[in-house]
Structure formats: structure tokens, C-alpha cells
C-alpha positions as CSV (number, residue, x, y, z in Angstrom):
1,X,0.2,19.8,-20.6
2,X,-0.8,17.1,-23.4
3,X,1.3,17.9,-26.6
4,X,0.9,14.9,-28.9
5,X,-1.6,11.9,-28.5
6,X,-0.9,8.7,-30.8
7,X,-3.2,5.8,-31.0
8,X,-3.3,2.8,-33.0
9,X,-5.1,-0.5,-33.8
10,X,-7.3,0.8,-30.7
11,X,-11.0,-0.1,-31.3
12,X,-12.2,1.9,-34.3
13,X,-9.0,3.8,-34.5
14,X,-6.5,2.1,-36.9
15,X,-3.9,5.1,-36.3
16,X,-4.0,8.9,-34.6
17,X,-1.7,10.9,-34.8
18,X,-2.9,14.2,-32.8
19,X,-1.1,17.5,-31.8
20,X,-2.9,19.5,-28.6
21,X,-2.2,22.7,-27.9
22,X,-2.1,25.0,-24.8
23,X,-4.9,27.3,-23.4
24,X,-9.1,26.3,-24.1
25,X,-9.5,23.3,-26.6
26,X,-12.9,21.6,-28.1
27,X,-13.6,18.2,-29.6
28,X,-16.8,18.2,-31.6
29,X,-18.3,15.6,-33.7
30,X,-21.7,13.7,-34.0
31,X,-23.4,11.3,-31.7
32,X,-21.1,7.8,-32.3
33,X,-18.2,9.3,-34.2
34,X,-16.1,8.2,-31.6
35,X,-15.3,10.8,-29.0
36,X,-15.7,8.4,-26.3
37,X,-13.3,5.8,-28.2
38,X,-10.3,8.8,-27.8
39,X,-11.1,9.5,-24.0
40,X,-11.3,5.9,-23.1
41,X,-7.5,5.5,-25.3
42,X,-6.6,8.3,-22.7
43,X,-7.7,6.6,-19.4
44,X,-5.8,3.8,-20.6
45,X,-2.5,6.1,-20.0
46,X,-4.1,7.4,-16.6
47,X,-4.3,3.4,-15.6
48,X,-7.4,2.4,-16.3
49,X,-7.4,-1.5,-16.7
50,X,-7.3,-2.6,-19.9
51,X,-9.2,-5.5,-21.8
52,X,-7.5,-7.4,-25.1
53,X,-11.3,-6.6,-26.6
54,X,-10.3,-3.0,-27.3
55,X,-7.8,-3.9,-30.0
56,X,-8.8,-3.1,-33.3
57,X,-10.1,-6.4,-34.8
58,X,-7.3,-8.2,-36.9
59,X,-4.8,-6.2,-34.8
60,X,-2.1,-8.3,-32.7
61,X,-1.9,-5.3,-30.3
62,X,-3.0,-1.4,-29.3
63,X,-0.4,1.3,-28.8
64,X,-1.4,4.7,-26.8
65,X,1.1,7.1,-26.3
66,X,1.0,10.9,-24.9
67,X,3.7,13.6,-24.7
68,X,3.2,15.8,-21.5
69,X,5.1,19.0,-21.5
70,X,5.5,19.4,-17.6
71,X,8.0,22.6,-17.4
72,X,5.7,24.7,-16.0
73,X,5.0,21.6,-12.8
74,X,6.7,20.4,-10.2
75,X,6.8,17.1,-10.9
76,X,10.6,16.1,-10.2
77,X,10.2,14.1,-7.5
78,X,7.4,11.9,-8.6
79,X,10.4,10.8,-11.1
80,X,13.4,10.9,-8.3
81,X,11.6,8.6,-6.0
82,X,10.6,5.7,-8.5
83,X,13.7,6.1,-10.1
84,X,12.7,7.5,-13.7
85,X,14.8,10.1,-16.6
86,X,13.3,13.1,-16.5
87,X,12.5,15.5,-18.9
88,X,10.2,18.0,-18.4
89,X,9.6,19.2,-21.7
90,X,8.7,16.0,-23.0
91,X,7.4,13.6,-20.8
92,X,6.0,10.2,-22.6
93,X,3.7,7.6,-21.0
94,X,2.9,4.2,-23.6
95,X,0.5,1.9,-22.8
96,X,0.9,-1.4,-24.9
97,X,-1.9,-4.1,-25.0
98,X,-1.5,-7.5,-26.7
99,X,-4.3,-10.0,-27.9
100,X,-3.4,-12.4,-25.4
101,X,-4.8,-10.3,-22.8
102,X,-1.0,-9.2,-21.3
103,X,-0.3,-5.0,-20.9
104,X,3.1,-2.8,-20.3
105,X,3.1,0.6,-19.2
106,X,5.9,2.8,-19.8
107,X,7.1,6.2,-18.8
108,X,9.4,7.3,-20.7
109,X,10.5,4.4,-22.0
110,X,11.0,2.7,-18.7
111,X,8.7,-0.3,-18.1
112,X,6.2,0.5,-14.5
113,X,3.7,-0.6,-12.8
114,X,0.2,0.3,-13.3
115,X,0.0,1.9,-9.7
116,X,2.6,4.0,-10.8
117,X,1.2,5.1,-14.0
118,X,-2.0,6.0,-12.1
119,X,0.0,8.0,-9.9
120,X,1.5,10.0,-12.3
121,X,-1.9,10.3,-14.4
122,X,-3.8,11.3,-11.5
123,X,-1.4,14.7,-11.2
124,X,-1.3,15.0,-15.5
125,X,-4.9,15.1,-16.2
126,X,-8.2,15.5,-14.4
127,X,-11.1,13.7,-16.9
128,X,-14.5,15.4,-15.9
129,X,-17.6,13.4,-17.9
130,X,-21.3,13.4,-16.5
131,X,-21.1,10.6,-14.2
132,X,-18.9,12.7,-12.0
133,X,-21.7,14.9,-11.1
134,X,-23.0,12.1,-8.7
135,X,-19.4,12.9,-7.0
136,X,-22.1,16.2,-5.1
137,X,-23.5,12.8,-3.4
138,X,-20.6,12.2,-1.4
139,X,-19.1,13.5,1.4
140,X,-15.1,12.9,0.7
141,X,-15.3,14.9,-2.3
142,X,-17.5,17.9,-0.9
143,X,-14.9,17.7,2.1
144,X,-12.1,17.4,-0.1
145,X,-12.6,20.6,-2.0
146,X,-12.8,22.4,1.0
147,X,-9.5,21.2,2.2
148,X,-8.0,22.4,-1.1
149,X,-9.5,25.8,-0.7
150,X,-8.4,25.9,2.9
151,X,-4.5,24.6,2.0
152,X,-4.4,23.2,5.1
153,X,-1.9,20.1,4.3
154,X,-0.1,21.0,7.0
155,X,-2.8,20.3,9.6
156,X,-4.5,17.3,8.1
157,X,-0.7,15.6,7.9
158,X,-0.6,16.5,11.9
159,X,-4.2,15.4,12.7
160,X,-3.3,12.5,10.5
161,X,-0.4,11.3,12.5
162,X,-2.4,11.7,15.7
163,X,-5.3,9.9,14.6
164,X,-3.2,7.2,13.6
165,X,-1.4,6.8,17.1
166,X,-4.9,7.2,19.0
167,X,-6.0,4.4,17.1
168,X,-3.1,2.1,17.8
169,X,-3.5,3.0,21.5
170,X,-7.2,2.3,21.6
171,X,-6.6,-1.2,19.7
172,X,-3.9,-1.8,22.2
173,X,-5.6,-0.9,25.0
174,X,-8.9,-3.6,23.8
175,X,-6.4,-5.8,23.7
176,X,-5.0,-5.5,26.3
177,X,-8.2,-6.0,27.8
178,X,-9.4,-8.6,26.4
179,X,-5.7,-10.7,27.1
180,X,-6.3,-9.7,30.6
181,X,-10.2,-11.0,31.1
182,X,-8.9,-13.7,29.3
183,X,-5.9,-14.2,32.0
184,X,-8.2,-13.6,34.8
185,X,-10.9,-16.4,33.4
186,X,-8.0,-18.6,33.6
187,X,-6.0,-17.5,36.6
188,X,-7.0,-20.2,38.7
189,X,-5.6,-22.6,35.8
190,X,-2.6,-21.0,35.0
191,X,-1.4,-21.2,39.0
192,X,-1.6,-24.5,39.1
193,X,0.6,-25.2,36.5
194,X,2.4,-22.4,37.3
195,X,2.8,-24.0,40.6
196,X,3.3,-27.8,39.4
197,X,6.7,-26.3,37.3
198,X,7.8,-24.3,40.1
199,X,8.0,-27.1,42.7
200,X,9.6,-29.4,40.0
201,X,12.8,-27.2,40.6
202,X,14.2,-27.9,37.0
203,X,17.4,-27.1,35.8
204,X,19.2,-26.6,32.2
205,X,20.7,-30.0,31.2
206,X,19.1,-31.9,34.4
207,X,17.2,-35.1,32.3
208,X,20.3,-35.9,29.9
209,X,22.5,-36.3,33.3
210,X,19.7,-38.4,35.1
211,X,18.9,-40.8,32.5
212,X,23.0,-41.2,32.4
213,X,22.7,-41.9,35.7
214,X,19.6,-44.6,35.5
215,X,21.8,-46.3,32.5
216,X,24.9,-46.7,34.4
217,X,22.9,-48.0,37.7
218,X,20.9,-49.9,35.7
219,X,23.7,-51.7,34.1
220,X,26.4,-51.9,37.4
221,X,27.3,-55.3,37.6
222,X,28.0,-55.5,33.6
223,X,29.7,-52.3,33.8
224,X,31.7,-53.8,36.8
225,X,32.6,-56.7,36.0
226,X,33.6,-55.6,32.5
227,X,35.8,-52.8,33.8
228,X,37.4,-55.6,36.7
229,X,37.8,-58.3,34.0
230,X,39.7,-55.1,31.9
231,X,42.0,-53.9,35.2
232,X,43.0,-57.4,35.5
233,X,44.2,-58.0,32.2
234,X,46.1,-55.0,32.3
235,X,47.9,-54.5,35.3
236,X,47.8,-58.3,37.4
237,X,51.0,-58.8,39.1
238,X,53.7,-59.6,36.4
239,X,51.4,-61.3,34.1
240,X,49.4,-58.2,33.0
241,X,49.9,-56.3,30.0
242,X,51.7,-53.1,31.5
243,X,53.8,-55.9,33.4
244,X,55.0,-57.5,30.3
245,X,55.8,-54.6,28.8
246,X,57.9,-53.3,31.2
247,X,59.6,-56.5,31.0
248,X,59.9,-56.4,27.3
249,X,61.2,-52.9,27.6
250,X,64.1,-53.8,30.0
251,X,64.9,-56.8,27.8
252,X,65.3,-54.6,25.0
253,X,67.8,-52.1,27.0
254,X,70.2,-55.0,27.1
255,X,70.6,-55.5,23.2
256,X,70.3,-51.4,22.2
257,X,74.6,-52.2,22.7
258,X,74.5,-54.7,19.9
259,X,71.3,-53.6,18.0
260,X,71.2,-50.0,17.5
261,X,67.5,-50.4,15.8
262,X,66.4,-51.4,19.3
263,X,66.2,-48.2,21.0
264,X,63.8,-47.0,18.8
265,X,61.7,-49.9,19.4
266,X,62.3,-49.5,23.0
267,X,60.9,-45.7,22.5
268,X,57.6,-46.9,21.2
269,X,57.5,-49.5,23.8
270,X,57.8,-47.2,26.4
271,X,55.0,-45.1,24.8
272,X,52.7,-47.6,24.6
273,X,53.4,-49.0,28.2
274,X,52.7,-45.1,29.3
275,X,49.5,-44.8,27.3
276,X,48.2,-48.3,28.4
277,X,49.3,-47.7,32.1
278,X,47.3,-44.6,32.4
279,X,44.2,-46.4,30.8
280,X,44.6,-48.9,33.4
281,X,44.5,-46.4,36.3
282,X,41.3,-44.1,34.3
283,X,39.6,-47.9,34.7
284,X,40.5,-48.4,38.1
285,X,38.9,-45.3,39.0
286,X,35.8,-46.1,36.8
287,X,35.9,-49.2,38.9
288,X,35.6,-47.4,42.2
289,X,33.0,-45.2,40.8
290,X,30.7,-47.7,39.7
291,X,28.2,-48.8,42.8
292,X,25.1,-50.5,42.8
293,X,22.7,-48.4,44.9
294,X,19.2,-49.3,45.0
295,X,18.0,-46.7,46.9
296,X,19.6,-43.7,44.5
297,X,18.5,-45.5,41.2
298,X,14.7,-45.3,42.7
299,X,15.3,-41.6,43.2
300,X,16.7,-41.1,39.9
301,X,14.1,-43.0,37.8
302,X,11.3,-41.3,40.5
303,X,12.6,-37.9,39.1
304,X,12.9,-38.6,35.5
305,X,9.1,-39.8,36.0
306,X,8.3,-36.5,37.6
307,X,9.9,-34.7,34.2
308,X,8.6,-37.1,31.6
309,X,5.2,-36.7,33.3
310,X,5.6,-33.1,32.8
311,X,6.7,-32.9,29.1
312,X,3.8,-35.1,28.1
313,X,1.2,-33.3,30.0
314,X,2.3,-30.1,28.4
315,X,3.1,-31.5,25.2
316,X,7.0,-31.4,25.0
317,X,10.0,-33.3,24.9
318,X,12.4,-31.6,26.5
319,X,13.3,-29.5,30.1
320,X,14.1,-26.5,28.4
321,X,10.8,-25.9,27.0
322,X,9.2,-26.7,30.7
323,X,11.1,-23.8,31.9
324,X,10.2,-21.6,29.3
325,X,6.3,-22.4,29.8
326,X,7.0,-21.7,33.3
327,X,8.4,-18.5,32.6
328,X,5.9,-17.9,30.4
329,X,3.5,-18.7,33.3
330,X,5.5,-16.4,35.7
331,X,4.8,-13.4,32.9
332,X,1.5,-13.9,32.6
333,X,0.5,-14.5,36.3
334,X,2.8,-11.3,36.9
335,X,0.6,-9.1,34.0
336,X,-2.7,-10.3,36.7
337,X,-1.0,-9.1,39.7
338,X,0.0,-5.3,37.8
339,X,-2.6,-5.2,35.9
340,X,-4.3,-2.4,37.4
341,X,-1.4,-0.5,36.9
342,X,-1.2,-1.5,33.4
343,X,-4.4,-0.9,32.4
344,X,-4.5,2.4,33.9
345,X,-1.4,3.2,32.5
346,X,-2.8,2.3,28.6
347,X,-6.4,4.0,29.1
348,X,-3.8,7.1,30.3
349,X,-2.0,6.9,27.2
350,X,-5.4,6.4,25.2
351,X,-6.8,9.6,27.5
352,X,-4.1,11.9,25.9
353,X,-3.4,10.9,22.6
354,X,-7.4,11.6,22.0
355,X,-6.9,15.1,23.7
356,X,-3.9,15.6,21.2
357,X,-6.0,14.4,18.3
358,X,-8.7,16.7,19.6
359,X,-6.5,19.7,19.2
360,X,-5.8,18.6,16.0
361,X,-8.9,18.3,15.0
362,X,-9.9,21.4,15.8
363,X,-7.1,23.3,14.5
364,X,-8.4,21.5,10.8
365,X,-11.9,23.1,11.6
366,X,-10.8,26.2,11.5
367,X,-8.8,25.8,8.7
368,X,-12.1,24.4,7.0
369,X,-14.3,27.1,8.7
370,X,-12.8,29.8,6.6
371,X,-12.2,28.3,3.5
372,X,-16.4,27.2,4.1
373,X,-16.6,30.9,3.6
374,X,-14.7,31.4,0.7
375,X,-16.2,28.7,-1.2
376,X,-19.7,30.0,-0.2
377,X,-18.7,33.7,-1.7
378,X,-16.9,31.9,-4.6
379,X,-20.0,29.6,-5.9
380,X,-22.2,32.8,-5.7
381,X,-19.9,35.0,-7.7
382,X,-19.3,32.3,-10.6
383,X,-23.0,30.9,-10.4
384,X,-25.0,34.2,-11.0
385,X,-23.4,34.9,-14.5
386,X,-24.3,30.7,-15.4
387,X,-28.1,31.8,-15.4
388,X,-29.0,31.4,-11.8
389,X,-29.5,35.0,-10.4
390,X,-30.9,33.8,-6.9
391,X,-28.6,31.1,-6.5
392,X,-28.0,30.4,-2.4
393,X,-25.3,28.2,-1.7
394,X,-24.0,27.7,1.3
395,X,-21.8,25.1,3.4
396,X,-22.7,23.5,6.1
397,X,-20.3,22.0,8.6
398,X,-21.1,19.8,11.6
399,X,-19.5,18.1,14.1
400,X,-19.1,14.3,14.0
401,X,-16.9,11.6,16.3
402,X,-13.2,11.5,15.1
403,X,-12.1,9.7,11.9
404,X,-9.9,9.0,9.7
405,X,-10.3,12.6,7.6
406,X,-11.0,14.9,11.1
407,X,-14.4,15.6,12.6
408,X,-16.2,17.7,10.6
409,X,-19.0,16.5,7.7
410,X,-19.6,18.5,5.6
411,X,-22.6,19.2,2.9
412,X,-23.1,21.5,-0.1
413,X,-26.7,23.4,0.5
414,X,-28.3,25.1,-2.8
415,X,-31.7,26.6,-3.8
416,X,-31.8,28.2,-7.2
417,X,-34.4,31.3,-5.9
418,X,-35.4,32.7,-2.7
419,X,-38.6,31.1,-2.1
420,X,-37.0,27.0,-1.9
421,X,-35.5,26.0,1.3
422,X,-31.6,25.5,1.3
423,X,-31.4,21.3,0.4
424,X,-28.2,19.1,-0.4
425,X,-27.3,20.0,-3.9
426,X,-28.0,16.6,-5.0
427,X,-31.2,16.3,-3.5
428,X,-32.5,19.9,-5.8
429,X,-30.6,21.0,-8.2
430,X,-31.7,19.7,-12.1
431,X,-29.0,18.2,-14.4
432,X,-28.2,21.7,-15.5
433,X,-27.5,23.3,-12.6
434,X,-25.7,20.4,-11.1
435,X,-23.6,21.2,-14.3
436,X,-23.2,24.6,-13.5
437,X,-21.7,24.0,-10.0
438,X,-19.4,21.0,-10.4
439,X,-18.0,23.5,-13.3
440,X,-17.4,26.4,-10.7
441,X,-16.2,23.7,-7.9
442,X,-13.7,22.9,-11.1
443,X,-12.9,26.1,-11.9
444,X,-12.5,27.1,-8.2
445,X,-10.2,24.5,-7.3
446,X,-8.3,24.2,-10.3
447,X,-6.1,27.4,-9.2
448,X,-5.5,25.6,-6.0
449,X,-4.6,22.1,-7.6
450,X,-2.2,22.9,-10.5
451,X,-3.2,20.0,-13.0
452,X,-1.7,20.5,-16.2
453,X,-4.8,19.2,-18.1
454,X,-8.3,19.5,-17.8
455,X,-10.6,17.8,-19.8
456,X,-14.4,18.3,-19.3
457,X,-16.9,16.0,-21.3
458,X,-20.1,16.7,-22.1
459,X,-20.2,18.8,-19.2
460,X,-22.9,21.3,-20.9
461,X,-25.4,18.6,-20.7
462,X,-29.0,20.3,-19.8
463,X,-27.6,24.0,-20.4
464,X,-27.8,26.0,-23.7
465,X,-28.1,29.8,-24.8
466,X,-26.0,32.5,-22.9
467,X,-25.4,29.9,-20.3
468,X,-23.4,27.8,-22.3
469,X,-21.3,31.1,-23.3
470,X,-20.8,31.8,-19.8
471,X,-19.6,27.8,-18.9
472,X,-17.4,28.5,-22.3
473,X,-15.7,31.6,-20.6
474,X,-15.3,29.8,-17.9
475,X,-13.1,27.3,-19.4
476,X,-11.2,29.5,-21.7
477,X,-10.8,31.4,-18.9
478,X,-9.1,28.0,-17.4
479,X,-7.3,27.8,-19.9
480,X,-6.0,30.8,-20.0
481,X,-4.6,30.4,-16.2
482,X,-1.1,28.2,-17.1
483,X,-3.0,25.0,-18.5
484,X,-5.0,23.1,-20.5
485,X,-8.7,22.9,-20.6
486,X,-10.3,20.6,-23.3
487,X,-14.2,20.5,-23.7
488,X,-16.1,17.3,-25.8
489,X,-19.1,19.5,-26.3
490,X,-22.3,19.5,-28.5
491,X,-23.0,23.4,-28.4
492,X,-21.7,26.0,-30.8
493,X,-21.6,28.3,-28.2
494,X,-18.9,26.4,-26.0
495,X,-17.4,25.3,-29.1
496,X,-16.7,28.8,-30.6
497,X,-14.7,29.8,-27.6
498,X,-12.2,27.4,-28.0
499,X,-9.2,28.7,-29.0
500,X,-8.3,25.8,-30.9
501,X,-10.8,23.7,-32.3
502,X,-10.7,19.5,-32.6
503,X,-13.2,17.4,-35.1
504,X,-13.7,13.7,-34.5
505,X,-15.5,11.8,-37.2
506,X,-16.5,8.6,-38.2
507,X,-15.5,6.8,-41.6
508,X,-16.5,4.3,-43.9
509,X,-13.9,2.5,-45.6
510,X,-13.1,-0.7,-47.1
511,X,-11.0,-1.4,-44.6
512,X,-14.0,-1.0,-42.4
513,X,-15.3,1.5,-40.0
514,X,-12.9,3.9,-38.8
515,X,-12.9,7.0,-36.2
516,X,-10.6,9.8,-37.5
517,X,-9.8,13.1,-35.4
518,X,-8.6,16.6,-37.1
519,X,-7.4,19.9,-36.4
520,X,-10.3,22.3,-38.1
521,X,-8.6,25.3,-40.1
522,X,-10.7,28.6,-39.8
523,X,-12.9,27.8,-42.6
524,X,-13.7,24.5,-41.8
525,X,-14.5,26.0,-38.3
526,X,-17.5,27.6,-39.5
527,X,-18.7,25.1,-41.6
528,X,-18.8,22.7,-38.2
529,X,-20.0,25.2,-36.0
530,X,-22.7,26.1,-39.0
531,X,-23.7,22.0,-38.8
532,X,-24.1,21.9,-35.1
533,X,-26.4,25.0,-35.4
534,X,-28.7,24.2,-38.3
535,X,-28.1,20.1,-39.2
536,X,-26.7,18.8,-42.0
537,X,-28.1,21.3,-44.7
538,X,-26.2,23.8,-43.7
539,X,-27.8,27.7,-44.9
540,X,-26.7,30.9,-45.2
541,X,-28.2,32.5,-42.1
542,X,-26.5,29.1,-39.9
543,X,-22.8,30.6,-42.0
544,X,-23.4,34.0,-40.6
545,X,-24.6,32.5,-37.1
546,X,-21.7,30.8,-37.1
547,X,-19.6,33.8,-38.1
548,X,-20.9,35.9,-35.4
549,X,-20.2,33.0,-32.9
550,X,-16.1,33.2,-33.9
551,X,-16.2,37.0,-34.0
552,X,-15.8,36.9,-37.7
553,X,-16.4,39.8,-40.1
């Protein structure tokens, strides 16, 4: 429930400072005074967008801020899951625009998102102006209400989930088609490369150890004679290396007697003769290695041809990526061979998950079936006392393919008397009694959907008399049902039902134009109500008019 509004530098408002209370409300006030200007403050909180242009001129920024009571909701978890305090007696969402264009949203306190503040707003308060009787035009909403009358969460969330998993089945299974066709066009294609990798035999690690190969042969009699010119050096009869050293180790045996120093220098002489000695025989081997074979250095450069030939046909550089085209290859050649299988298997999976969704869907018919006939028996019994005695209304439900919401459509059927045909609403009824029945839809659902708030603007539009006493009792009745029903109206009928009664007025000051809002006190009550019956000279008989309206003596 709304307990406090506050608004400042927000169009013609400089600052408002509003207490609501519980139970059937009105807002009166003449054509311009600004009632608009304090709904469109409001649907800045619900997350409306906003627009720097609404801030009072002069103003460096707009402030809108609401109290909700929400004790009597269940509104905990919309707090738990985005992480908010809670409070649920007071409950305070701020909007905050700047001239620069930039706006914050907070509940309380805590900066959010707009989504998020339109979340909440959605479940705080339901704003019903005139435009929303086009809402008898479409099919969601006439569908929509029956679904709250019928309470059938439960099997829309089921039909939902099955809809969902047909779909994904039937998108796989076009694809899958469509991959396949695609296959087949290219079969032909895809097994001759298929074919060309295969007989290439290729192996992990195959073109780094032939183009070793083709260097080494390539180079033999440099590598040779290098390696020979090295082995000689090294180990040639006494004159090599390792035979000097040896020599040079023995000679130093003989002194280690007289020069102590010498055996260590013996030590690293014999590590170095046994380092060098096994170089010499890792070269000698080398040595052996190395041949000069025409015929193998044709085969090796013929197969590195064969694999570069390959990489640049399919535009890569290495054997690793060959293989995994021709794995890919392999897949895709074995999809065409089991494709029948796999197909079959999809359009199988397709076949059933539509038989579930079926069953869902006709489960959420019935569901919609008998709240169709509630709704018809509810729209009679409130639409007879609004002033149309031979009111037919009836709800007519066909069957249409599966979709997103189930497979019924749905349409609202009215004729005001016995002799007109039963039409779409839209298409018959007058502004008035379109009126009339988006008020009963409102009042009908509104003990299904617990909203705290409820405002309704304007929504006598085209109605007057003992009608408009009957849409009146209708709301205070609302009201009167554990929340809050608020009515901008223009008829002293509606507006002498309210239990609490709101004045919206527009001001000229030095300062410049200025909307202000008040809370009437009894006596000021029947000097508005007197207004809206007679004009601005107000006369005695409009004060006793007025009187009777509130009941008083």
C-alpha cells in the first residue's frame, strides 16, 4: 500500500509532500491542474524512462520518492533474490533525475537497476488510465485474465517447459536436416578428400623428422667431412687430443711425489680426457651414421612434397591439422552413412515431445474452460447493476496450433441487449461500456492478483448518474478488500464514495506556475464536490446536493 508520496522540482511541482491512506481514495481537480503531472511522478518509480525535460525549470534535479507498506504481501523474496534490506512496513523506492540527462533508482536506499525497479513496481501498483481500454483489442490480455481466474500456474509452468523442449527438438531436428542435405550435396566432394588424407597415411610428428632427414642428406659430405676432420683431431694415434692427454696425465703421476698440487691437476686432467674421449666416440658414431643415399633423400623430399601439397591445398601449415580435417571428414562422411538412423531418431524425439506438449496443453484448456465460465457468470453479475440490464457476455475459446502461451485464443463476446448479435467487445461496445467492463475485469481479478495499489484514472469516462455510483461501489468496495484503490475522477458521484478524498490544484505564484495537492477536511469536501456539481458559483441547492452525496445531515 502507498503511505507517503514526495515529489520535488518535478515539472510544475516545486515540492509534495502527500500522505495516502488505506481503503477507496479520490483525486479531484480541474481540467490542467496537474493530475497527470502526479501519475506521470508515479510511473517514474514504476520505471518508466525518464527525460531531464521533466525537471522543474531552474531545477538541477527531480526527486520522487514513495513509502509502500507491504505487511500485508508477500513480497520477501523479490528482496532475498536481488539482494535488498527488507522492511515491510516501510518500503522506499527514489527515483533521482539530473539535468544532464543521467537517473538512479533506489530501493530502499540501495542503488538498482531500472529492470529491477519495474519489477518491483509491476507487483506495487497497477495504474489503469483510458488508453488501457484498447488492452479488450488484444488477445494476451483477454487470455491472461482468464489464466488468473483459472489459477492454473501450475500447468502453464508444465506446458511451458514442454513447449520449450519441443521447440529445441524441432530446431534441431531442421537442422539437422538441413546439415545433412547439405552433407549429401557434398558427399561426392567430401570423399575425395576424405580419401586423398586417408591414403597419405600421416602420422603425429612425421614432417619435423623428414625435413631433419632431407637437411642431414642434403648436407652429408659437409656433415662428413666435418665430423672426420673432428675424430681425427681428437683421437689420431698419439698425436690426437685424447692421446696427449693421456700422456700429459701419466707425466703428471710422476711429480704428484714432489708436487702435491699435482694430483689435483691430474684429477681434472683425467676429467677432461673422459669427457673429451666420450665426445670422440658420440662423433665416431655420428660418423658411421651419416650416408649419402640418393635414392632415400628422393623418397624423403617426394613425401614432404606429398604433405606440403596437402597443407596448402587445405590451407594449413602443419600435419596435425591434416589429421584433424580428416577426422573431421571421417565424422561427417559417418553422419551420411547413419543418417537414417539419426534422423529417425530426432523426428522420434520431435514425435513425442509434441505428444507431451499436447497433454499439456490440454490439461491448460481445461483449466481455462472452467474459469471461461466463471468469468462469463462474473461479468453478468457485476455488469447488470453498472446500467446494462441485458448485458450478454460470453467467452469464447478456440483451438489454435501450439505456441508459446498454449493453444487456445481466446475473445471477449458482448452485446448490451437481446436483439444485437454477440461481437468482440471492442468491435460494439461504446466508451462507456468498455468502461464498465475493463472495471469489472479489474475488480474480478484484483482478488486473484493481490496488488497492494490500484489506481484507476479517469476510468468513468462516458458514464454518469447511478452508474457512476455503482463504478464508485465498486471501487470502495476494492478498497475495502485488503488494499488500496485510488480514482482521478471528474464525477461527484465517484468522488463522494471515497473514503478519503485528494484535491489537486493549480497555482499562480511569483515563483511561477505551480501544481499543489491536499487532503480535503469534511467541509472543504462539500464545497469541492458542490463545484464539480454546479461550476464555480457554487449555490445552495449544489451545498445540499453535495450533502446528500456524503450522507450528511
Amino acid at each position: 500500500m502507498l503511505k507517503h508520496l514526495y515529489i520535488k522540482n518535478f515539472t510544475l511541482i516545486d515540492e509534495l509532500n502527500i500522505e495516502f491512506r488505506p481503503g477507496f481514495s479520490v483525486i479531484t481537480g480541474e481540467t490542467g491542474a496537474g493530475k497527470s503531472i502526479i501519475l506521470g511522478a508515479l510511473g517514474l518509480l514504476l520505471g518508466n524512462r525518464a527525460d531531464n525535460k521533466l525537471i522543474r525549470t531552474g531545477a538541477e534535479r527531480c526527486t520522487i520518492e514513495a513509502h509502500f507498506d507491504l505487511s500485508r504481501y508477500d513480497f520477501e523474496s523479490f528482496f532475498t533474490e536481488n539482494e535488498l534490506d527488507y522492511d515491510e512496513t516501510d518500503c522506499i523506492v527514489r527515483r533521482e533525475i539530473t539535468a544532464n540527462g543521467k537517473s538512479r533508482a533506489f530501493i530502499n536506499d540501495s542503488p538498482v537497476s531500472l529492470a529491477q525497479m519495474r519489477e518491483l513496481g509491476e507487483q506495487l501498483v497497477d495504474v489503469h488510465s483510458q488508453h488501457q481500454n484498447l488492452l479488450l483489442r488484444k488477445e494476451n490480455f483477454q487470455l491472461s485474465v482468464i489464466d488468473i481466474i483459472a489459477t492454473n500456474n501450475k500447468e502453464r509452468e508444465a506446458y511451458s517447459k514442454s513447449f520449450s523442449a519441443y521447440q529445441q527438438a524441432k530446431t534441431q531436428l531442421n537442422e539437422l536436416r538441413q546439415k545433412l542435405q547439405d552433407s549429401r550435396d557434398n558427399e561426392e566432394f567430401l570423399r575425395f578428400q576424405h580419401k586423398e588424407l586417408d591414403e597419405a597415411r600421416l602420422t603425429t610428428g612425421e614432417q619435423e623428422e623428414l625435413e631433419q632427414q632431407s637437411e642431414i642428406m642434403s648436407h652429408a659430405e659437409e656433415i662428413k667431412s666435418t665430423l672426420y676432420e673432428a675424430d681425427t683431431i681428437l683421437s689420431t694415434d698419439e698425436n690426437g687430443i685424447i692421446g696427449r692427454l693421456r700422456s700429459l696425465k701419466s707425466s703428471l703421476s710422476d711429480i704428484v711425489g714432489v708436487l702435491p698440487a699435482a694430483e689435483e691437476l691430474q684429477n681434472r686432467i683425467e676429467s677432461s680426457y673422459i669427457e673429451l674421449k666420450d665426445i670422440s666416440e658420440e662423433i665416431s658414431d655420428q660418423l658411421e651414421k651419416v650416408d649419402f643415399d640418393p635414392k632415400q633423400l628422393e623418397e624423403v623430399n617426394d613425401r614432404l612434397d606429398t604433405i606440403y601439397t596437402l597443407q596448402q591445398k587445405f590451407h594449413v601449415s602443419s600435419i596435425d591439422e591434416l589429421i584433424e580435417i580428416r577426422d573431421n571428414l571421417s565424422a561427417q562422411l559417418a553422419q551420411i552413412d547413419n543418417s537414417d538412423e539419426e534422423l529417425a531418431e530426432q523426428e522420434k524425439l520431435v514425435e513425442q515431445l509434441q505428444k507431451l506438449c499436447a497433454d499439456n496443453a490440454t490439461k491448460l484448456t481445461s483449466t481455462r474452460t472452467k474459469a471461461a465460465q466463471v468469468v462469463e457468470k462474473q461479468m453478468k453479475k457485476r455488469l447488470v447493476p453498472l446500467g446494462i440490464p441485458n448485458v450478454r457476455f460470453e467467452v469464447q475459446l478456440s483451438e489454435k496450433p501450439l505456441s508459446a502461451d498454449g493453444a487456445d485464443k481466446v475473445s471477449f463476446l458482448f452485446s448490451a441487449n437481446t436483439s444485437t448479435a454477440l461481437l468482440p467487445v471492442s468491435e460494439v461496445a461504446s466508451g462507456g461500456e468498455i468502461a464498465r467492463v475493463m472495471l469489472s475485469l479489474k475488480a474480478m481479478i484484483s482478488g486473484a492478483v493481490k496488488l497492494p495499489t490500484i489506481i484507476f484514472d479517469e476510468i468513468d469516462t462516458g458514464v454518469s448518474g447511478r452508474v457512476a455510483e455503482q463504478m464508485a461501489a465498486i471501487m470502495k468496495e476494492m478498497g475495502e478488500a485488503e488494499r488500496q484503490v485510488i480514482s482521478i475522477t471528474h464525477l461527484p458521484q465517484i468522488a463522494a464514495m471515497g473514503t478519503t478524498h485528494y484535491k489537486v490544484m493549480k497555482q499562480e505564484l511569483s515563483a511561477g506556475t505551480q501544481t499543489r495537492m491536499t487532503l480535503l477536511s469534511p467541509e472543504e469536501r462539500v464545497q469541492e464536490i458542490a463545484q464539480m456539481l454546479s461550476g464555480s458559483n457554487i449555490s445552495a441547492a449544489a451545498i445540499d446536493n453535495a450533502k446528500a452525496l456524503l450522507n450528511i445531515n
